[in-house]
C-alpha distance (Angstrom), angle and dihedral (degrees) to the residues before:
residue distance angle dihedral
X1 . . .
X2 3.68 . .
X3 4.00 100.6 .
X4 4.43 87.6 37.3
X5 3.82 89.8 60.5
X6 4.27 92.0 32.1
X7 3.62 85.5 60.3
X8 3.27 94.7 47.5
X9 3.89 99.1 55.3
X10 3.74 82.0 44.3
X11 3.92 94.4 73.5
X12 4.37 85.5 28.4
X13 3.47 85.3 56.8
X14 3.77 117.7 14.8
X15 3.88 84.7 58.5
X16 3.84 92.8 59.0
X17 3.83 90.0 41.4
X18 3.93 90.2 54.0
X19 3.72 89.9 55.4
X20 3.58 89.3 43.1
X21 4.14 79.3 58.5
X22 3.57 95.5 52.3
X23 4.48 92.5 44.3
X24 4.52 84.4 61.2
X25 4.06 88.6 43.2
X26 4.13 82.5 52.1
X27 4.10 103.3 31.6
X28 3.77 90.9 45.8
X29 4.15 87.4 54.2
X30 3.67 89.3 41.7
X31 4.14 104.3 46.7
X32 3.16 129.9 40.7
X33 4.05 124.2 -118.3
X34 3.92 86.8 -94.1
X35 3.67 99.4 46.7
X36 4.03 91.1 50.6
X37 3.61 85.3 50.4
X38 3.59 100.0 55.3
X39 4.21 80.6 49.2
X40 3.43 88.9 49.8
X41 3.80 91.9 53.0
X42 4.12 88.4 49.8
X43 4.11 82.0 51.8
X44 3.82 99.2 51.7
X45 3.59 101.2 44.4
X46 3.95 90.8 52.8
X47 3.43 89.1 40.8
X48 4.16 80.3 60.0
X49 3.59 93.4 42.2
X50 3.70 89.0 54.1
X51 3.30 106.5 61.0
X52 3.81 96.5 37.9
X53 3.85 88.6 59.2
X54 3.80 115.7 13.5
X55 3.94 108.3 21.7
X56 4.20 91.0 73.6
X57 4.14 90.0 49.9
X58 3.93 83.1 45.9
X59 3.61 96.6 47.9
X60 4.02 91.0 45.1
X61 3.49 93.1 55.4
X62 3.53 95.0 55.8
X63 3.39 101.0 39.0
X64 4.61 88.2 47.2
X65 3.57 99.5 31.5
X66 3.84 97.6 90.8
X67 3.78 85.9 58.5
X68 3.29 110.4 38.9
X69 3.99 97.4 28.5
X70 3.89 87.5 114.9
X71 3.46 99.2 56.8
X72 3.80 112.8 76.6
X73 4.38 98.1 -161.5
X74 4.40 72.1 76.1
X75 3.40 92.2 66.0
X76 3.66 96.6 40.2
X77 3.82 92.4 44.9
X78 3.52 94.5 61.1
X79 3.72 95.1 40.2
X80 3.90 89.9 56.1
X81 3.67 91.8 47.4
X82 4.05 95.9 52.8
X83 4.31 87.3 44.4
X84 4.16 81.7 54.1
X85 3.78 93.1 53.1
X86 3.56 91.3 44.2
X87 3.62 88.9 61.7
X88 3.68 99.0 40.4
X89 3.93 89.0 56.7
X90 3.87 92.8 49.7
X91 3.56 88.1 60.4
X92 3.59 93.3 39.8
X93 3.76 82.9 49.4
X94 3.54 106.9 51.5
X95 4.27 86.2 44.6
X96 3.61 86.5 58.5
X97 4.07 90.6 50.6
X98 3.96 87.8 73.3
X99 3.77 102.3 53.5
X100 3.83 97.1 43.4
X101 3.99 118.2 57.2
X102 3.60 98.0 144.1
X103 4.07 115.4 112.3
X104 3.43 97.1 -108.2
X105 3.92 88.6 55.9
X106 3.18 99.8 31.7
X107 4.13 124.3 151.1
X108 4.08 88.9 -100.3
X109 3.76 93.3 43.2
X110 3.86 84.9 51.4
X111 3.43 89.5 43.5
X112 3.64 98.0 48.5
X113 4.02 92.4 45.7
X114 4.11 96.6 50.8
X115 4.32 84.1 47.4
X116 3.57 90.9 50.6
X117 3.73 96.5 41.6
X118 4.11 90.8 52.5
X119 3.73 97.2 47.8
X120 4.03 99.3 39.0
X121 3.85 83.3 49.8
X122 4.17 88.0 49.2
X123 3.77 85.4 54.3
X124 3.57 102.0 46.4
X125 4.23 84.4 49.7
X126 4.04 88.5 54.4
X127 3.60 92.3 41.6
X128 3.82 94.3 49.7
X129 3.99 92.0 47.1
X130 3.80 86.8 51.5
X131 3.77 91.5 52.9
X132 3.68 96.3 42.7
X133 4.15 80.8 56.5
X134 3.46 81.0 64.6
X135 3.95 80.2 -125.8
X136 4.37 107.3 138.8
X137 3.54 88.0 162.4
X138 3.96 89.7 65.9
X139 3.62 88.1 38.0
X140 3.81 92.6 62.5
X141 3.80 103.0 38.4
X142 4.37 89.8 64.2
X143 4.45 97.6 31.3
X144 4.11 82.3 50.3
X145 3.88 93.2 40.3
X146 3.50 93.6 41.8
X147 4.11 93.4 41.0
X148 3.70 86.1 53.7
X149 3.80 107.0 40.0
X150 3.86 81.1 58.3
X151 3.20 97.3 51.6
X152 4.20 94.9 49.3
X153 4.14 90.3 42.1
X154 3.88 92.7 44.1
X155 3.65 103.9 50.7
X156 4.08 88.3 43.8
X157 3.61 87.0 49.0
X158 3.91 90.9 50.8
X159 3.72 92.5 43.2
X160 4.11 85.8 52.2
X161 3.75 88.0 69.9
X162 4.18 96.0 -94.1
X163 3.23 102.7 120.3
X164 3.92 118.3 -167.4
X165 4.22 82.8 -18.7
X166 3.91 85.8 64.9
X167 3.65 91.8 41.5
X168 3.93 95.1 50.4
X169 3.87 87.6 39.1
X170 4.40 96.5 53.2
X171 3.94 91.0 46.4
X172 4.06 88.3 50.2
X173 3.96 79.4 48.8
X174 3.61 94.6 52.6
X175 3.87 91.1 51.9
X176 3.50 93.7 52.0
X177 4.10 103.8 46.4
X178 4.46 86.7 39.1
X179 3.91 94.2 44.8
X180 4.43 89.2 48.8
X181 3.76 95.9 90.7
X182 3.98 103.9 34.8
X183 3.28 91.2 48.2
X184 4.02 92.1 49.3
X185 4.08 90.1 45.0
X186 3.68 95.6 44.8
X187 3.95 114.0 29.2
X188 3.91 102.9 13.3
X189 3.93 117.7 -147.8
X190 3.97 103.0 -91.4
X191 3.61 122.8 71.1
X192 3.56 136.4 -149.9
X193 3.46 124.4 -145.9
X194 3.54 97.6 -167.4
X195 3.39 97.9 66.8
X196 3.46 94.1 59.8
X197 3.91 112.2 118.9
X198 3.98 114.4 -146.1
X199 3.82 81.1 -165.7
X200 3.76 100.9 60.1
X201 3.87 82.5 44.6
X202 3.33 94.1 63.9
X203 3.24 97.3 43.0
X204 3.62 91.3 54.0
X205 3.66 87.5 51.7
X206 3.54 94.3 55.2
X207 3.66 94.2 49.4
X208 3.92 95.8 36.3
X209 3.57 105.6 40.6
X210 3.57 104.8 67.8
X211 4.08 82.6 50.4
X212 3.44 93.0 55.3
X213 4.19 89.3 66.0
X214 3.32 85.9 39.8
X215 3.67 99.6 58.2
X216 4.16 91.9 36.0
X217 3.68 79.9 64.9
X218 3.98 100.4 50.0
X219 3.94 85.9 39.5
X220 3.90 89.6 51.9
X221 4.24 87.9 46.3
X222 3.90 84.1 51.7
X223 3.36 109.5 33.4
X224 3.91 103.6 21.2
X225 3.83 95.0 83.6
X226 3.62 92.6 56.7
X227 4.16 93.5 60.7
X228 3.67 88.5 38.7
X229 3.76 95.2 51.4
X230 3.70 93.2 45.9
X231 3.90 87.5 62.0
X232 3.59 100.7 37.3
X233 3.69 90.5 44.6
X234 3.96 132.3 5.5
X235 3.60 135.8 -69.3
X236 3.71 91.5 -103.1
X237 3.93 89.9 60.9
X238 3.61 83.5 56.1
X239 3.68 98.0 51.6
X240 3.27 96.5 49.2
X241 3.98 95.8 43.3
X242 4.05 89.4 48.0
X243 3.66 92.3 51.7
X244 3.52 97.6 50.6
X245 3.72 85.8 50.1
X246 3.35 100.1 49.7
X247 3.97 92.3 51.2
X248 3.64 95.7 48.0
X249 3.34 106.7 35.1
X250 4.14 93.3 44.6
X251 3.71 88.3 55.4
X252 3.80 96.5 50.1
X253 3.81 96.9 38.0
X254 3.69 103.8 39.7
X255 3.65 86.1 57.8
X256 3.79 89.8 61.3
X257 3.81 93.0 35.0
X258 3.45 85.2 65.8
X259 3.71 99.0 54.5
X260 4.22 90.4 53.1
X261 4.12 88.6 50.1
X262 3.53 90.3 67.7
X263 3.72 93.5 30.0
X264 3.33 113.0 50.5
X265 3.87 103.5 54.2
X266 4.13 86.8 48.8
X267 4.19 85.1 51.3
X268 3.93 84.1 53.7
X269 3.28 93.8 48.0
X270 3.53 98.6 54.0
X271 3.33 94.0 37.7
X272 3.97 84.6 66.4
X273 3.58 103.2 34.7
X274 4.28 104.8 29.7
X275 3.68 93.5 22.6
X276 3.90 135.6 -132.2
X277 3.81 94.3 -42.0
X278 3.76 95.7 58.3
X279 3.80 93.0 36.8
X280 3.92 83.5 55.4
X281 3.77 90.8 59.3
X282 3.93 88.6 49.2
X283 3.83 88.9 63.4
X284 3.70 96.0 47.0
X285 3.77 90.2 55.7
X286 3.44 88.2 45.5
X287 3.78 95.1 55.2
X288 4.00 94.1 42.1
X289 3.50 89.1 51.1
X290 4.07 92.2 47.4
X291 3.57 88.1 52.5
X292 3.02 90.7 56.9
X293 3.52 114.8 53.1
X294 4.46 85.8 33.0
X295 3.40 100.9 49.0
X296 3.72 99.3 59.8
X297 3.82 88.4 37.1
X298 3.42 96.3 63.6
X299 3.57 96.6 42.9
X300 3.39 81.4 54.3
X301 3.17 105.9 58.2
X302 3.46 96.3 47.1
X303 3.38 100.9 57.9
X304 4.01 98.1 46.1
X305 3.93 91.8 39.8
X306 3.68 91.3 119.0
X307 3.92 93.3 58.9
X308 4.48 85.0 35.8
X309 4.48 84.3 61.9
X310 3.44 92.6 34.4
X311 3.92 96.5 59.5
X312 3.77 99.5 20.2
X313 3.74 101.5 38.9
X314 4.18 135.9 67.4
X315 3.77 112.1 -122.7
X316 3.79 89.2 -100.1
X317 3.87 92.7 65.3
X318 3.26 101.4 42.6
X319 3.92 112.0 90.2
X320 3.62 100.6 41.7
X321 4.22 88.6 45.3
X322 3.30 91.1 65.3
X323 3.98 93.0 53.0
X324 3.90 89.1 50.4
X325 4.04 102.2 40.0
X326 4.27 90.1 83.8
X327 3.52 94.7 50.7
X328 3.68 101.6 47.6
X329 3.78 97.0 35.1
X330 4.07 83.4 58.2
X331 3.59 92.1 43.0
X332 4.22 93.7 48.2
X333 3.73 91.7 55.6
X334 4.21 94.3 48.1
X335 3.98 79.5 48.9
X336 3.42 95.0 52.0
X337 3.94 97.0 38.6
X338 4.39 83.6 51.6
X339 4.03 85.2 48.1
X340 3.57 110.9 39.8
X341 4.09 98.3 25.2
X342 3.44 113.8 28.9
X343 3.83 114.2 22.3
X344 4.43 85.1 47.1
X345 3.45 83.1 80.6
X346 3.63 98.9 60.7
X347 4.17 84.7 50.5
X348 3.52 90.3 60.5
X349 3.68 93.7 44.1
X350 3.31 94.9 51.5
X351 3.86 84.9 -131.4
X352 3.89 97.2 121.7
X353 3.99 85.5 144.1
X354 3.43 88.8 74.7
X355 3.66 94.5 58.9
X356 3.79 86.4 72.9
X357 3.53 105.6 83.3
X358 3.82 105.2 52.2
X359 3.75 92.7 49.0
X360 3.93 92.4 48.0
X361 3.57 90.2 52.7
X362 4.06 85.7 50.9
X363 3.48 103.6 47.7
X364 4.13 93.4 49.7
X365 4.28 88.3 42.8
X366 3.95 80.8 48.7
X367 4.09 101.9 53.0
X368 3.13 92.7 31.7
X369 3.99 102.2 55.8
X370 4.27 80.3 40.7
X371 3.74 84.0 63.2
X372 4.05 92.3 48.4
X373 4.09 98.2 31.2
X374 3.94 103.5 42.1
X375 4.31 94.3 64.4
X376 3.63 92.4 42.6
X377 3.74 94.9 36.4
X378 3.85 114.6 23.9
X379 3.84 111.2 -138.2
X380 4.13 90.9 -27.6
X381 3.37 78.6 71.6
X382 3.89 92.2 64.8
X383 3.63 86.5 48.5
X384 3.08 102.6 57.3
X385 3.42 100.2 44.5
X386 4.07 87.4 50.1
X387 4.21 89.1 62.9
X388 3.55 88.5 37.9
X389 4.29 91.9 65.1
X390 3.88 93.2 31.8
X391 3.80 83.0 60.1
X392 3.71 92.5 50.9
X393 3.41 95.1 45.0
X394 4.19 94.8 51.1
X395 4.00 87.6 52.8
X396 3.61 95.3 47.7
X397 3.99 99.4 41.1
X398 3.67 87.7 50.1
X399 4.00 98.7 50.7
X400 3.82 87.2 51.0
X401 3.63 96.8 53.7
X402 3.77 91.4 42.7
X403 3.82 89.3 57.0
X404 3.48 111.2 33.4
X405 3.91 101.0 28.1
X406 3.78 115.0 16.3
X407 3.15 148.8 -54.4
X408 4.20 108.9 -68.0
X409 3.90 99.0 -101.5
X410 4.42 85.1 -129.7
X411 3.78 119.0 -178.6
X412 3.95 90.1 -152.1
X413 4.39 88.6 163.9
X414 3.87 83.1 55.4
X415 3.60 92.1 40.3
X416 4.24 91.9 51.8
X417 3.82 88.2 39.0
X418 4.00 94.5 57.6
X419 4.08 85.2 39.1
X420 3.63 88.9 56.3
X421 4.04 98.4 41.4
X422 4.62 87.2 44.2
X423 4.12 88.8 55.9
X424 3.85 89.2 49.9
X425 3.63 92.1 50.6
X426 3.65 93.2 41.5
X427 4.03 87.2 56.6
X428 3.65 93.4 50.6
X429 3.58 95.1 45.9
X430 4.51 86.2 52.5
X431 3.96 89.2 98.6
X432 3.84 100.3 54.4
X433 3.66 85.6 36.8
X434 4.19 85.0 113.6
X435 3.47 102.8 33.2
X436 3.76 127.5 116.7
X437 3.81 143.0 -156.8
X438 3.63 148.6 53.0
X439 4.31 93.9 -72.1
X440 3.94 90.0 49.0
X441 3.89 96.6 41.8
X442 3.93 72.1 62.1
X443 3.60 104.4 47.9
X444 4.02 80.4 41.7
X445 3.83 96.2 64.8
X446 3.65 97.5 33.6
X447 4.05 93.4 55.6
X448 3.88 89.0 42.6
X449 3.59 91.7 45.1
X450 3.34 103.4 51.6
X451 4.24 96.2 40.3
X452 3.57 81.5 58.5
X453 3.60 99.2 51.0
X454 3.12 98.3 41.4
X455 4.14 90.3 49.6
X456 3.97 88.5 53.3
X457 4.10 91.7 49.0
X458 3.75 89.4 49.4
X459 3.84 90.3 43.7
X460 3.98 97.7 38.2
X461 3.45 92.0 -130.4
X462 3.44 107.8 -169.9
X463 3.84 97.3 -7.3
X464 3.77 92.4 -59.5
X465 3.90 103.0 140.2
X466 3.61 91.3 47.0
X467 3.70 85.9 52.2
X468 4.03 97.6 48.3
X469 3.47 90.2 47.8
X470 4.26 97.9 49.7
X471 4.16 77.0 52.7
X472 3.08 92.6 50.8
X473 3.52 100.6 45.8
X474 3.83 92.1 51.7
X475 4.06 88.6 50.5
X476 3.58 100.3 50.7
């Protein structure tokens, strides 16, 4: 059940995230280093906003829906509480408006952010009730209608003369037109405040708030060193650092993102139905099947990351990307490993409050090696410093869980095997290391790909001999 519905938020989500590819390879051509910064700025403060106010109502509807998806005062209770952070933002908003009146807070970049913030959160709420449908097929149709509409309205936008203002303005667009009919089908337009249940409320609080420190902390490792090399350096800096990031780190980590759609909602499922046992086995072949797909990706990526800037990438970008790629491509897969391995077992648990510590310790370690790595360093600096907490965070997430919920359910022979099978395809891939262009990017990913497979048939990673040869059998 796992790999059916994996592959299927593969092409619901890979799709988007290959359009996603082609908007960088465009933007970066289209703005310059500055004007992707100040974008980038827009990005990371929403990307704060979010998970102080939205991620926790997010998070509780996946985690309640399969219980209370009956039971309609759910819906409504977490469509009230999202309208009441709206509100309490605005306010917070307009506030804000009066102590800021320099141009990189200025009342339209304020504006802009809180807009962006409200409708990216509104997406990630429809996309989450989709998943928790179990429904990747719904999933797909509005990330790769949305992905795309943003794309076509942003560059037109940019090519109008708006610069990052159009850019940030044609992806709001995109929200907007793509998030009309689920929010008709799903939530309606009228609300009722009677149905609003203080009790689910709570009990989204209980669940949720401990989350939300959790994931101000993993947005302050990720987005932190943007803000703090905007003031310790320049905009451009910034542009070209959050650029990089985004490119390496949303190939890496959408890869593994994919694996936890599909998984998570079966590991809550069996956690309710089969108990902790079976959901236990759900996260191990979660995990081995994260490894991997990751693994190999990031080894990957590293080693063709000349070709990766050269197609991907304006001019402008290039020569520091190729400085940054290593560091972030490591420090994607520890974030996904943390995400999708480790901090699951807290979900099932229900012990999200312990999730608090590790990440606290990770976000200080992380601004406060940006403050002493970005003058000696420039933005490497902020790379480094970004692995650096990820790694801190992995070691401490895992000891918790091993003490105070159970042992983490590791598949260290898969995790050797895929090891073994990513350095064989890293030394076949050695001779197009250097080589650039569309045919080569080609060649790159078919010699890589097939080392690898060939490495995990060979090794049976994750049963997958015994597998080619039932096929077989039944074919011939």
């Amino acid at each position: 059940m796992l790999s059916k519905h994996a592959f299927a938020y593969f092409l619901s989500h890979g799709v988007p995230a290959l359009v996603s590819f082609a908007s960088i390879a465009i933007f970066t051509r289209l703005l310059s280093p500055e004007e992707y910064g100040m974008y980038a700025l827009v990005f990371a403060i929403a990307g704060m906003l979010n998970a102080v106010l939205f991620e926790w109502l997010k998070l509780s509807l996946l985690r309640y829906y399969p219980k209370y998806k009956e039971d309609s005062r759910f819906f409504e209770t977490i469509k009230l509480a999202f309208l009441a952070l709206i509100v309490a933002s605005l306010v917070v908003g307009i506030i804000t408006m009066f102590f800021f009146q320099g141009k990189e807070f200025s009342p339209i970049f304020i504006f802009l952010t809180l807009i962006f913030s409200w409708t990216q959160s509104w997406n990630g709420i429809n996309l989450t009730l989709m998943r928790a449908k179990l429904s990747p097929k719904s999933y797909g149709m509005l990330a790769f209608s949305r992905t795309t509409l943003g794309l076509v309205l942003g560059t037109a936008l940019i090519y109008a003369g708006f610069a990052e203002i159009g850019l940030l303005t044609g992806l709001i667009l995109a929200f907007w037109i793509t998030l009309l009919m689920p929010t008709l089908k799903f939530w309606k337009l009228g609300v009722n405040f009677k149905a609003f249940q203080s009790d689910y409320f709570k009990q989204f609080l209980k669940y949720g708030m401990p989350l939300t420190i959790t994931l101000l902390m993993g947005v302050i490792i990720h987005n932190s060193d943007r803000l703090i090399i905007n003031y310790l350096l320049d905009t451009s800096a910034t542009g070209i650092y959050a650029v990089t990031y985004d490119l390496s780190e949303q190939t890496i980590f959408t890869l593994m993102m994919i694996i936890n759609l599909a998984a998570f909602p079966i590991a809550v499922k069996a956690m309710e139905e089969e108990g902790e046992l079976a959901a236990y086995e759900k996260v191990r072949k979660n995990t081995s099947l994260i490894f991997l797909i990751a693994i190999p990706a990031v080894v990957g990526f590293v080693l063709i990351s000349t070709n990766i800037a050269h197609l991907f990438l304006g001019e402008s970008f290039r020569e520091d990307a190729l400085v940054l790629i290593p560091y972030i491509a490591i420090g994607a897969l520890l974030k996904g490993f943390k995400l999708y391995s480790v901090d699951i077992m807290f979900h099932l648990k229900q012990k999200t409050a312990l999730q608090i510590y590790p990440v606290i310790v990770a976000g200080v370690l992380n601004v406060a090696l940006n403050f002493l790595l970005i003058p000696k360093y420039g933005i490497e600096g902020a790379a480094m410093a970004t692995v650096v907490a990820y790694a801190i965070a992995v070691v401490m997430s895992w000891i918790i869980v091993h003490v105070q919920i159970h042992p983490l359910p590791f598949p260290a022979k898969d995790f050797i095997n895929v090891v073994t099978a990513s350095i064989a395809m890293g030394l076949a891939l050695l001779p197009l290391q250097d080589k650039t262009g569309v045919l080569f990017l080609i060649a790159q990913l078919a010699v890589g790909g097939i080392t690898f497979l060939l490495v995990a048939i060979l090794l049976n990673i994750m049963n997958a001999r015994n597998i080619l040869m039932k096929r077989l059998k039944k074919t011939f």
